[in-house]
MARLUM-110476 format. One record per residue (C-alpha): x, y, z. Coordinates in pm, 1 decimal, decimal comma. Layout:
// MARLUM-110476
+----------+----------+----------+
!       px !       py !       pz !
+----------+----------+----------+
!        X !        Y !        Z !
...
+----------+----------+----------+
END
This chain:
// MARLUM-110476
+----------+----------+----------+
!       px !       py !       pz !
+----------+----------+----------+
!   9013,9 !  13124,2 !   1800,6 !
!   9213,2 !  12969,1 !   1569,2 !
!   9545,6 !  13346,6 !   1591,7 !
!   9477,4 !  13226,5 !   1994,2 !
!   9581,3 !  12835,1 !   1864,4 !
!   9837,3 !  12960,9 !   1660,8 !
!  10001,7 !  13207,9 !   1889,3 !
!   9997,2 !  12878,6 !   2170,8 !
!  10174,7 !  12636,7 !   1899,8 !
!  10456,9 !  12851,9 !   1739,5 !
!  10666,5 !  12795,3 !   2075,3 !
!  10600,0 !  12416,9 !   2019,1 !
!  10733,7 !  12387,6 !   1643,7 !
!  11102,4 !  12485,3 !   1720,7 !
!  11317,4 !  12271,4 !   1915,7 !
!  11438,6 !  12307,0 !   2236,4 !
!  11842,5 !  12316,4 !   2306,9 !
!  11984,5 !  12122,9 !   2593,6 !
!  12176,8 !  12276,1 !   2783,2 !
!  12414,6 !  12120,3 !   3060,5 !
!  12688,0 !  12208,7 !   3287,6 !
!  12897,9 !  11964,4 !   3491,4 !
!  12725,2 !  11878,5 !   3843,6 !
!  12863,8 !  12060,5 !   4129,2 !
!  12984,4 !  11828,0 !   4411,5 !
!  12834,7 !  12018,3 !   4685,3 !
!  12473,6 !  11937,1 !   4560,1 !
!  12584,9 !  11549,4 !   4492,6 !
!  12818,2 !  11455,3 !   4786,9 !
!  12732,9 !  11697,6 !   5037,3 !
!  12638,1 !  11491,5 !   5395,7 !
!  12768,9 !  11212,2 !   5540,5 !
!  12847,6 !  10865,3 !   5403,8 !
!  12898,0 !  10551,4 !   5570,8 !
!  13070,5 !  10230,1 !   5507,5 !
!  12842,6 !   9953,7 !   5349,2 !
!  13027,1 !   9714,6 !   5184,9 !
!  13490,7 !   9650,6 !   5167,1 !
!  13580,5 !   9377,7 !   4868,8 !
!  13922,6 !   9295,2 !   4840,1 !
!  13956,7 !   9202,2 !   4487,0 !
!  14207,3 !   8954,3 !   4407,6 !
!  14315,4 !   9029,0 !   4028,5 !
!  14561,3 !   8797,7 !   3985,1 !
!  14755,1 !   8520,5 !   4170,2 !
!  15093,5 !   8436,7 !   4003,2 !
!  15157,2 !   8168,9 !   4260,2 !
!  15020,5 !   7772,8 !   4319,3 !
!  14771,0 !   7871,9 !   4591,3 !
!  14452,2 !   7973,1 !   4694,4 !
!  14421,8 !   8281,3 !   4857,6 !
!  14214,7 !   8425,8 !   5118,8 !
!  14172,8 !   8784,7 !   5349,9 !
!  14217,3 !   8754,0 !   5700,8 !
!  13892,2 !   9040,1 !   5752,1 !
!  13567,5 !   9147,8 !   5504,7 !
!  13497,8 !   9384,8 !   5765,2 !
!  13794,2 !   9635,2 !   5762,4 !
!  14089,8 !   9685,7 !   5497,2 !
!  14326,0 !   9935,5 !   5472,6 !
!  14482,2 !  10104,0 !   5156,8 !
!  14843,2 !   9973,3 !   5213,6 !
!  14992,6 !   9619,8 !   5087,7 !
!  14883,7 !   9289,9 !   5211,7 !
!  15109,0 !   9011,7 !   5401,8 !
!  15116,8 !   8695,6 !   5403,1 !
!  14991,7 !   8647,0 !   5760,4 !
!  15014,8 !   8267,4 !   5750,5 !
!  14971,8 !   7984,3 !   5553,4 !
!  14646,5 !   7748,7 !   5639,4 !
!  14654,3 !   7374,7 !   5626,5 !
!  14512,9 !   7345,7 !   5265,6 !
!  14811,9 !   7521,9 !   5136,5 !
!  14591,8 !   7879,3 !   5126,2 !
!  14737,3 !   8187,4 !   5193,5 !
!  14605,6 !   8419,2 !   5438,5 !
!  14634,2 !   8833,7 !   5365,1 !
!  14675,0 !   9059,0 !   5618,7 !
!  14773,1 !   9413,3 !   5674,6 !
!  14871,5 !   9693,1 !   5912,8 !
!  14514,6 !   9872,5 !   5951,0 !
!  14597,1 !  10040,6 !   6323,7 !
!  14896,6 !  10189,3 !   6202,4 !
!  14715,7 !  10359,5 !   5879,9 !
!  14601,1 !  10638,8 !   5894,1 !
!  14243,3 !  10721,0 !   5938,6 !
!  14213,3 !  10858,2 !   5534,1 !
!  14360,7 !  10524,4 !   5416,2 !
!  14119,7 !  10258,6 !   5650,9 !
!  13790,8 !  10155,1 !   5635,8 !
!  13599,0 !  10002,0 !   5860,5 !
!  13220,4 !   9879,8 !   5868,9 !
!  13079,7 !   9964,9 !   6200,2 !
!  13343,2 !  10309,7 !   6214,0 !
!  13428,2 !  10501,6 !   5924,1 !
!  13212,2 !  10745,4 !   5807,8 !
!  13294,4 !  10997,3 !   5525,8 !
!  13138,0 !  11341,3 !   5551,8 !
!  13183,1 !  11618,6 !   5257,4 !
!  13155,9 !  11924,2 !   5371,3 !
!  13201,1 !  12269,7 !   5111,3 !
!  13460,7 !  12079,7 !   4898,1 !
!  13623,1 !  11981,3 !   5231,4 !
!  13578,1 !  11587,1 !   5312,1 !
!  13598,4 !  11499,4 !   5669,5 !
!  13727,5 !  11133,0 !   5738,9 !
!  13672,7 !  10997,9 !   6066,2 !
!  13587,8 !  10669,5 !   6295,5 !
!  13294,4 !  10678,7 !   6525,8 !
!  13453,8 !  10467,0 !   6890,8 !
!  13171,7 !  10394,1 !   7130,9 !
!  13269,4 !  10317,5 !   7476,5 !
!  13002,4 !  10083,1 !   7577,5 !
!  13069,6 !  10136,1 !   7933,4 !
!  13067,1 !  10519,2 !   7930,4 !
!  12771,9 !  10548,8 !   7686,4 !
!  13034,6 !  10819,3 !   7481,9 !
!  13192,3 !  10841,5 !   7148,4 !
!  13549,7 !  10982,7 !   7087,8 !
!  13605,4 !  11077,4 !   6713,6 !
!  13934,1 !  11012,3 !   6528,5 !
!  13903,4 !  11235,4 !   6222,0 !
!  14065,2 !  11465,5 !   5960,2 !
!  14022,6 !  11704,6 !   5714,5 !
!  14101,9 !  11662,4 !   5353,1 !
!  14065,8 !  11928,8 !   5053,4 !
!  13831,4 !  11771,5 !   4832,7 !
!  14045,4 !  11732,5 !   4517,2 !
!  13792,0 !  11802,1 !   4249,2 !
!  13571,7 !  12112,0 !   4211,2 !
!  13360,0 !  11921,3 !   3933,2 !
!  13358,4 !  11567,9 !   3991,6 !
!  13222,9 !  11336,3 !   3704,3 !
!  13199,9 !  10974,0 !   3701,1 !
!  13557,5 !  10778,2 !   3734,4 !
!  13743,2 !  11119,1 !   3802,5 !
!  14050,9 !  10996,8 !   4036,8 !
!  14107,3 !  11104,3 !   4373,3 !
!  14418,0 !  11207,7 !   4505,1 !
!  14574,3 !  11361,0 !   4765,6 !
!  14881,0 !  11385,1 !   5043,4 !
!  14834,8 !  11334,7 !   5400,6 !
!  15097,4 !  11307,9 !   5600,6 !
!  15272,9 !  11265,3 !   5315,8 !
!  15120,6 !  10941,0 !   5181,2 !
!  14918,6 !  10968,9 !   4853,6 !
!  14623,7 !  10828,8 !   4845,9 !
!  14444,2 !  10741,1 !   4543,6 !
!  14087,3 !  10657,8 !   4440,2 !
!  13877,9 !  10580,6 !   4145,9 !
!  13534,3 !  10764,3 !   4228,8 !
!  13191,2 !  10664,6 !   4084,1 !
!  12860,4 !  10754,5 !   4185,6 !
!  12499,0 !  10662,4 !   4138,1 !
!  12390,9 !  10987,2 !   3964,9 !
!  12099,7 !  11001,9 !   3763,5 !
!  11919,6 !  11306,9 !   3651,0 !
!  11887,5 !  11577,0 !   3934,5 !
!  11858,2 !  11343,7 !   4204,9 !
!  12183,8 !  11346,4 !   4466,5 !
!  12389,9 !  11050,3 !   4456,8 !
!  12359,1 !  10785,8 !   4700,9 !
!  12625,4 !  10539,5 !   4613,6 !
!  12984,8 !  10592,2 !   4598,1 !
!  13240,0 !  10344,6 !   4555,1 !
!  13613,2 !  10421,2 !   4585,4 !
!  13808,3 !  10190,8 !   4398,6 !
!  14151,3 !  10179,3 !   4526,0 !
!  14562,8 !  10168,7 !   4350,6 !
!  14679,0 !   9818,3 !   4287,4 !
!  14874,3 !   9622,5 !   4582,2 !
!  15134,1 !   9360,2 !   4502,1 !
!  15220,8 !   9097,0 !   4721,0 !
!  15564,7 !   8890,0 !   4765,2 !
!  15600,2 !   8590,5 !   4901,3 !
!  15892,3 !   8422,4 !   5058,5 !
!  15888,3 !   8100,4 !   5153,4 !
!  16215,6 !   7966,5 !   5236,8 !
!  16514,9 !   8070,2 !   5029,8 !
!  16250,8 !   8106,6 !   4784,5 !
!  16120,4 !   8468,4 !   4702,6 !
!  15798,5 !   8522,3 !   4460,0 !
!  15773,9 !   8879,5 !   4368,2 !
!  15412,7 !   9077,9 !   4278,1 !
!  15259,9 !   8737,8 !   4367,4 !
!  14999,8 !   8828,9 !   4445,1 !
!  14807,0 !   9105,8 !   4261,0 !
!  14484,4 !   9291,2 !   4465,2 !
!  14278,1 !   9596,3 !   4477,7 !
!  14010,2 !   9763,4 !   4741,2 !
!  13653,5 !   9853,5 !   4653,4 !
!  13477,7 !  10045,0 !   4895,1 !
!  13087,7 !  10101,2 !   4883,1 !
!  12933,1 !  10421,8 !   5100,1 !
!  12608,1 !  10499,6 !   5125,8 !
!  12432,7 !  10837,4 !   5214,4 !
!  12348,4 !  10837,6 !   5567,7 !
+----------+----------+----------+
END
């Protein structure tokens, strides 16, 4: 009895060596991802004024404008989102990122409530990372705009990820108000939350 106890307990008295390899992304991003939260971040405001965004439903990665200035003397941010692209917008009932075989497919879900269909606007963008570990940057050219993104996930152990926020370049914002110019006044940043669908 006691060769059968020891032959069961040699395995136990040596360590065991960990052994890791960097997480593919198919296994952690693989599905689709929607939309859940858009912060605009104001860093910095190197100007006498409140500040404000003109939507906390949709931003695009492109500068803000001043759109117009409200009776309290805050300033209102805009931007161009139709005319960015799809890979550059966000918005909370539309975008939906999808990652695909280290392909990511970007596109906006538009119902037509009359018709009862959906027409997607989409693209397809070369995933830019074939091991992807916390704060690795994004980047990539479509249409021959950049677009960069800080990338963090939720992973933990084996399980998949099911957060991912996108944390966009830095925007500066002039300001001209009469003969008076303000450059980098104001000084701003996206952050984008997704969750797995």
């Amino acid at each position: 009895m006691k060769k059968i106890l020891v032959i069961f307990l040699i395995p136990f008295l040596f360590g065991c060596e960990k052994y890791e390899l960097p997480t593919n992304p198919q296994s952690q991003l693989n599905g689709r991802w929607d939309v859940v939260k858009i912060k605009v971040v104001i860093d910095k405001v190197n100007f006498n004024s409140h500040v404000t965004v003109l939507s906390e439903t949709e931003a695009a990665v492109t500068n803000f404008y001043i759109k117009r200035i409200l009776n309290d003397s805050t300033l209102l941010l805009g931007q161009d989102f139709n005319n960015t692209s799809v890979d550059r917008r966000f918005d909370l009932d539309k975008t939906t990122w999808s990652f695909e075989n280290y392909q990511l497919r970007i596109y906006e879900n538009n119902q037509n409530v009359v018709k009862g269909t959906s027409i997607d606007n989409y693209i397809f963008v070369k995933f830019p990372c074939n091991y992807c570990k916390e704060n690795t940057v994004l980047e990539w050219d479509y249409l021959g705009n950049k677009t960069r993104y800080t990338f963090e996930t939720d992973t933990y152990g084996a399980m998949p990820a099911n957060k991912l926020v996108l944390t966009s370049q830095t925007f500066y914002t002039n300001i001209k108000l009469g003969s008076n110019e303000y450059d980098k006044a104001i000084v701003s940043h996206l952050e984008i939350t997704l969750h797995r669908k």
